[in-house]
N, C-alpha and C positions, 0 to 999 in steps of 0.2 A: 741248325744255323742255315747249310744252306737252301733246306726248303722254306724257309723264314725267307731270306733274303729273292728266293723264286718268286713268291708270292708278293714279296713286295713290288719287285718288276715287273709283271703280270699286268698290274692294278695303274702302276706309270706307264708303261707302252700304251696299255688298253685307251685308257682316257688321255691321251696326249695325242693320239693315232688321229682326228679331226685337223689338228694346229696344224698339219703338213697339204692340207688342201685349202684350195684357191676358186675363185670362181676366175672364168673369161674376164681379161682385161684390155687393152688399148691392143696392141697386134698379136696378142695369143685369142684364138677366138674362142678355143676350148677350153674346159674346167681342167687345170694341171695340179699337179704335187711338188711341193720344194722340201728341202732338207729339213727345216727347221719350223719352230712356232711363228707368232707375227712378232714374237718381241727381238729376233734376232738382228742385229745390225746389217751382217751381210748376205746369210740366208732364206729371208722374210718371204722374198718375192721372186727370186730366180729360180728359174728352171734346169736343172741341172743332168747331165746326159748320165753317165753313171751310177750317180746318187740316187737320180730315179728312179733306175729300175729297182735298185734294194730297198727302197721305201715299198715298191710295189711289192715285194718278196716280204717285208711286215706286214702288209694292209693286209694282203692274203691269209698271213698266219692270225690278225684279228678277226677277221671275218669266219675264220676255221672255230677258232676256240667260241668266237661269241655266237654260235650260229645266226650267220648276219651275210650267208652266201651272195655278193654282188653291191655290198654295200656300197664301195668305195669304186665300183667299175666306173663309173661316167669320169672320175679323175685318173684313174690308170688308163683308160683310153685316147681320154685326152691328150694326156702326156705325150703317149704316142703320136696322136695326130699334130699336133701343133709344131714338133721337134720335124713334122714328114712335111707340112703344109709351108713350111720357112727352108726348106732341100733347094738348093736352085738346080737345074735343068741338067748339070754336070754329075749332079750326086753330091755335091759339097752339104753337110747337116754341120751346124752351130753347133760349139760344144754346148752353149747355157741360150738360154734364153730369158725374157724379160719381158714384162707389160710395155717395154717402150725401146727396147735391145738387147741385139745381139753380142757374144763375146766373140772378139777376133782378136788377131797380132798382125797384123799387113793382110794384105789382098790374100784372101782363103783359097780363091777361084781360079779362075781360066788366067785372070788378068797377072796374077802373082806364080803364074806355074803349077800353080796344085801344089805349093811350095810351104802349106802350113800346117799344122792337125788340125782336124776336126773332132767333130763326134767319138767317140770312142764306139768301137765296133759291139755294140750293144742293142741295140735298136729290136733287132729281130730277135734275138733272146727276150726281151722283153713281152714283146708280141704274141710269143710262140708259147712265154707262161702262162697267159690269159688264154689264150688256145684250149693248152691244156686243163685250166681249171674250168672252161665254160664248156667244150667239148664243140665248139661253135665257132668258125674262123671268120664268120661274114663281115667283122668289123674291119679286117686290113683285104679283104680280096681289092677292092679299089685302088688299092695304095700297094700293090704289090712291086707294077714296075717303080714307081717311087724307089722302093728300098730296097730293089734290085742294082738302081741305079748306084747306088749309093755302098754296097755293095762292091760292084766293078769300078767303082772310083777310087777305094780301098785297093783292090788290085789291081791298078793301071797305074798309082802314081804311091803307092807305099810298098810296094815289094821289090825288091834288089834281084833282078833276072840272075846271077850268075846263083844263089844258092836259094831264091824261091822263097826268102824268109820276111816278112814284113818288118819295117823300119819308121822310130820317131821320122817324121821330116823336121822340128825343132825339140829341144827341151820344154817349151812351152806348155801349160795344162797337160800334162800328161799323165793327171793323177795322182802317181806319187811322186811328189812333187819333185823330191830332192835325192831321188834315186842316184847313186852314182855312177851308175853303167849308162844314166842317160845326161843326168845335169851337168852343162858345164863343158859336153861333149859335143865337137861339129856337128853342124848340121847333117840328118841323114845317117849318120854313122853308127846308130845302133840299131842290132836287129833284139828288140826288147823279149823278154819269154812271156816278159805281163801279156806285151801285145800282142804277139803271138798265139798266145792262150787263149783270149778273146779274142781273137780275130777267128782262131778255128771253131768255139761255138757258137759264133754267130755264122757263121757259111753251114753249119750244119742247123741250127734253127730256121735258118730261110728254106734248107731243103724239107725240114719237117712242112715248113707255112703251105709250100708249094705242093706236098702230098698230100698234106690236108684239103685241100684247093684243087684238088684231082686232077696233077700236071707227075706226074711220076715220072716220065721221061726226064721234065725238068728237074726235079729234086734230086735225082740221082745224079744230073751234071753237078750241082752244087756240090752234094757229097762225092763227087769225087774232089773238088776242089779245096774241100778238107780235109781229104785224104791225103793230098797233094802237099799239104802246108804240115799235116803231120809227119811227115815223113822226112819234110825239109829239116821242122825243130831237131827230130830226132836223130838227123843224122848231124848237125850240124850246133846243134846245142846243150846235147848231152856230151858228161865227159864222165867217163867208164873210170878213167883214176879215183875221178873225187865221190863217183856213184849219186851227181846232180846235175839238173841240167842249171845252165848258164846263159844271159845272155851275152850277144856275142859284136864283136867289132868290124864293122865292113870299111872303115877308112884307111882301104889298102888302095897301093899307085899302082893304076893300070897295068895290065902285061903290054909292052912296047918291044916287039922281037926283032926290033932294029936298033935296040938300045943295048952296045957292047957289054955291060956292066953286066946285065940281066940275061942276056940270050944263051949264054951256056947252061943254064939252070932256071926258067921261069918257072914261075911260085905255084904250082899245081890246087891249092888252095885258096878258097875265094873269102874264110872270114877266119877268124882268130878267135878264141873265148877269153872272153872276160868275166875273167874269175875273183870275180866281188860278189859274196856270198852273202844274199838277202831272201827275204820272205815269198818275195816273185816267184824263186824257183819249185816251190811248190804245188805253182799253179798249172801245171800239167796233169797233177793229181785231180785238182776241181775238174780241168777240160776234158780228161777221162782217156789220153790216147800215151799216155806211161804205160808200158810193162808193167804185170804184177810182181816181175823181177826191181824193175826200177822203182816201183813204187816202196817194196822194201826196205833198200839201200836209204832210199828219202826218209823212211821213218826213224832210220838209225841214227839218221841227222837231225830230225825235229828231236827228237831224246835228249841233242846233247847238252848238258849243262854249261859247256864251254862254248856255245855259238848260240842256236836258238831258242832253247828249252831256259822257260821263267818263272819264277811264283804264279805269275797271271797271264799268261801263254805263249804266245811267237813274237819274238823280238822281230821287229822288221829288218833287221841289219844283224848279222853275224856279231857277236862282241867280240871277237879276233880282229875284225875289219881295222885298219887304221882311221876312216872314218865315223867309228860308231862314239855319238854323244848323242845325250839326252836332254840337250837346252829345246826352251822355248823358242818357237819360230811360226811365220805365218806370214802365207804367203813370197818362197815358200814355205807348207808346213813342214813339220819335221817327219819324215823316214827312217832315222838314223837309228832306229835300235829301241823308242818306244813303243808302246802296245797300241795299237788299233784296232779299234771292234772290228773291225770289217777283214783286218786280215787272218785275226783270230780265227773267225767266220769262214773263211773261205780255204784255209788250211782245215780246220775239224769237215768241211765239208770233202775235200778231197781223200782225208782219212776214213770219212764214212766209205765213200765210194768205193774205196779197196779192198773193206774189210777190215778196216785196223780200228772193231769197236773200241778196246778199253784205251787206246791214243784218242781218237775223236771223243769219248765219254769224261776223260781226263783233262782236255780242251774246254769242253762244254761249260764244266766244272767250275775250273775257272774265269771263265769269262763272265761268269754267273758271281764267284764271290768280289771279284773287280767291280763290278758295275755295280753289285748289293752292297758291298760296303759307301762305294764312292755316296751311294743312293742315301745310306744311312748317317752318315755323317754330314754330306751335305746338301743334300734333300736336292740333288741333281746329277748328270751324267757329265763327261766331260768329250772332249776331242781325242786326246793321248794319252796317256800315262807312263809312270815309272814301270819298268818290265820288272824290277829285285822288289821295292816296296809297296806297289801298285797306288801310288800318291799322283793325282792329278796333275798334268803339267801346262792344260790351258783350257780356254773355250768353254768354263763352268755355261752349262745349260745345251750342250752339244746333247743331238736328239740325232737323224739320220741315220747310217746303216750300225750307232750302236743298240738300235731298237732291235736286231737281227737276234739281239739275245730274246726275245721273245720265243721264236722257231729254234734256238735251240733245247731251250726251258720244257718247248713240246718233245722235244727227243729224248732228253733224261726223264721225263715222265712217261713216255711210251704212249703218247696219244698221237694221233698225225700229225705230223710237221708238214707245212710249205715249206717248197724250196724253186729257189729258180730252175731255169728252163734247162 
């Protein structure tokens, strides 16, 4: 059954793999990649800053299996350039873009504070995969200070000085959508582990870009700058009781040592954890700077049948949480303890990393009978699912990072897999 259901997948990634590219239109001047086919409503035509690169991270694994080395480079490069060529002068990059616009919430820029998110710190991961698979960086050497800029704009206006740890500045696009250590929460006040995760392999993909690019000196400043941000997570987001890291709360009231209430005892700590236990915390495993001690303790917790362990893989929400339900929702979508390909994905990647085959092979596994069944029954994939039934819960014809089952389909079969940077 389910090399039946592999093979069916295979056959839909493969020939679906086209409908996510774009030629140049109105202000993208380059060939890009969106999420979805043409028939998608809100998919069709944007350009999307996360979701891209994992589409990049499938085209890769098509082009592996179908020996078709470069096929799809002029829209992965694209993507890059057009998300680098729309950067204004600050380092500010669009989360999405459009043949005719961009996505904002108030003034992104100089004019609003540096007061919004942007892009999601991916850019140079991106970059640095194509690097790696051409063995050739001459396509971003021009664009390097670009995305340097952008870069130190992520650290000038998204890191909290007292513990060094990067921070939503809104709940806005933040990806997942409806996380609760961010939704709903002041502005500013979280320092997320998602972002944090990504933020540290992208300062270390730009130090790769920069070695590649025979600036060594420079690259090793980066890498220390990710050293710097792992060290922060680690001291400040890991919690040794629970054996996971967390993120954490920075919406604490200044120290004021002329204020009686306080000066006998100021608060010698600068964040507080917030221990709302989701799929996020994982992702120190993908970013690769856990302890192989920590990374243990984490597995013991993906196991568990009472939080995130499902018939069809990682609940994105603890089912302990008080907020975990499984209704439909969009925009935002739902986090609450549904299945998503993508987080599926990104947890069995961090158990590859460690060592913990038969967890990531058991992952695999299932991510593979969810998607073959949904595939077999209703001759499509979806957005989320049921985590106990694995029954679809919206977005029949949802394509984007649940293609990643492709790249794993290559790892239970023991052929190469792509994998991001």
């Amino acid at each position: 059954m389910l090399d039946r259901w592999m093979t069916a997948l295979e056959e839909y990634v493969r020939t679906r793999a086209e409908q996510m590219t774009r030629e140049p239109a109105g202000i993208l001047n380059h060939p890009y990649l969106v999420p979805s086919s043409p028939d998608s409503p809100y998919y069709s035509m944007a350009l999307w800053d996360w979701d891209s690169w994992f589409i990049s991270v499938v085209l890769g694994q098509v082009e592996a299996d179908t020996d078709s080395r470069g096929r799809f480079g002029a829209w992965e490069e694209g993507t890059i350039l057009n998300f680098l060529e729309h950067t204004d002068a600050d380092g500010v990059m669009p989360i999405r873009l459009s043949h005719v616009d961009s996505l904002e919430h108030g003034p992104m820029g100089r004019d609003g504070g540096f007061s919004q998110n942007m892009h999601k710190p991916v850019l140079a991961q991106q970059a640095a995969m194509l690097v790696q698979r051409r063995g050739d960086a001459s396509f971003i050497a021009p664009h390097m200070e670009t995305l340097g800029s952008f870069l130190e704009r992520y650290l000038e206006s998204h890191i909290h000085a007292p513990s060094g740890l990067a921070y939503w500045q809104t709940d806005f696009a933040v990806g997942v959508d409806n996380d609760p250590s961010v939704f709903y929460r002041p502005a500013k006040s979280t320092a997320s582990i998602y972002l944090n995760s990504l933020l540290y392999r992208e300062l270390v993909a730009y130090g790769y870009l920069l070695e590649e690019l025979g600036d060594l000196p420079s690259a090793n400043v980066w890498r220390g700058r990710a050293q710097d941000l792992a060290d922060a997570v680690t001291e400040h987001c890991w919690d040794e009781r629970d054996g996971t890291f967390y993120s954490v709360d920075l919406n604490l009231l200044p120290i004021d040592e002329t204020d009686w209430l306080h000066r006998g005892a100021p608060r010698t700590w600068s964040t507080l954890l917030l221990r709302i236990d989701n799929w996020s915390s994982f992702l120190p495993l993908w970013a690769g700077f856990a302890t192989q001690e920590q990374a243990a303790r984490m597995v013991e917790r993906y196991a568990d049948p009472r939080t995130f362990s499902s018939n069809y893989g990682v609940r994105t929400l603890s089912r302990l949480e008080k907020q975990y339900n499984l209704r439909a929702s969009n925009n935002p979508s739902n986090w609450l303890g549904p299945i998503w390909g993508i987080s599926n994905y990104l947890v069995f990647r961090g158990l590859q990393k460690y060592g913990f085959d038969a967890e990531a092979r058991e992952l695999a596994e299932k991510t593979v009978r969810l998607f073959g069944q949904d595939l077999e029954l209703n001759g499509s994939l979806h957005e989320y699912y049921n985590p106990d039934s694995g029954e679809p819960i919206m977005t029949k014809g949802f394509q984007n990072w649940n293609f990643l089952v492709l790249n794993m389909i290559a790892y239970l079969r023991g052929t190469p897999m792509v994998t991001e940077y």
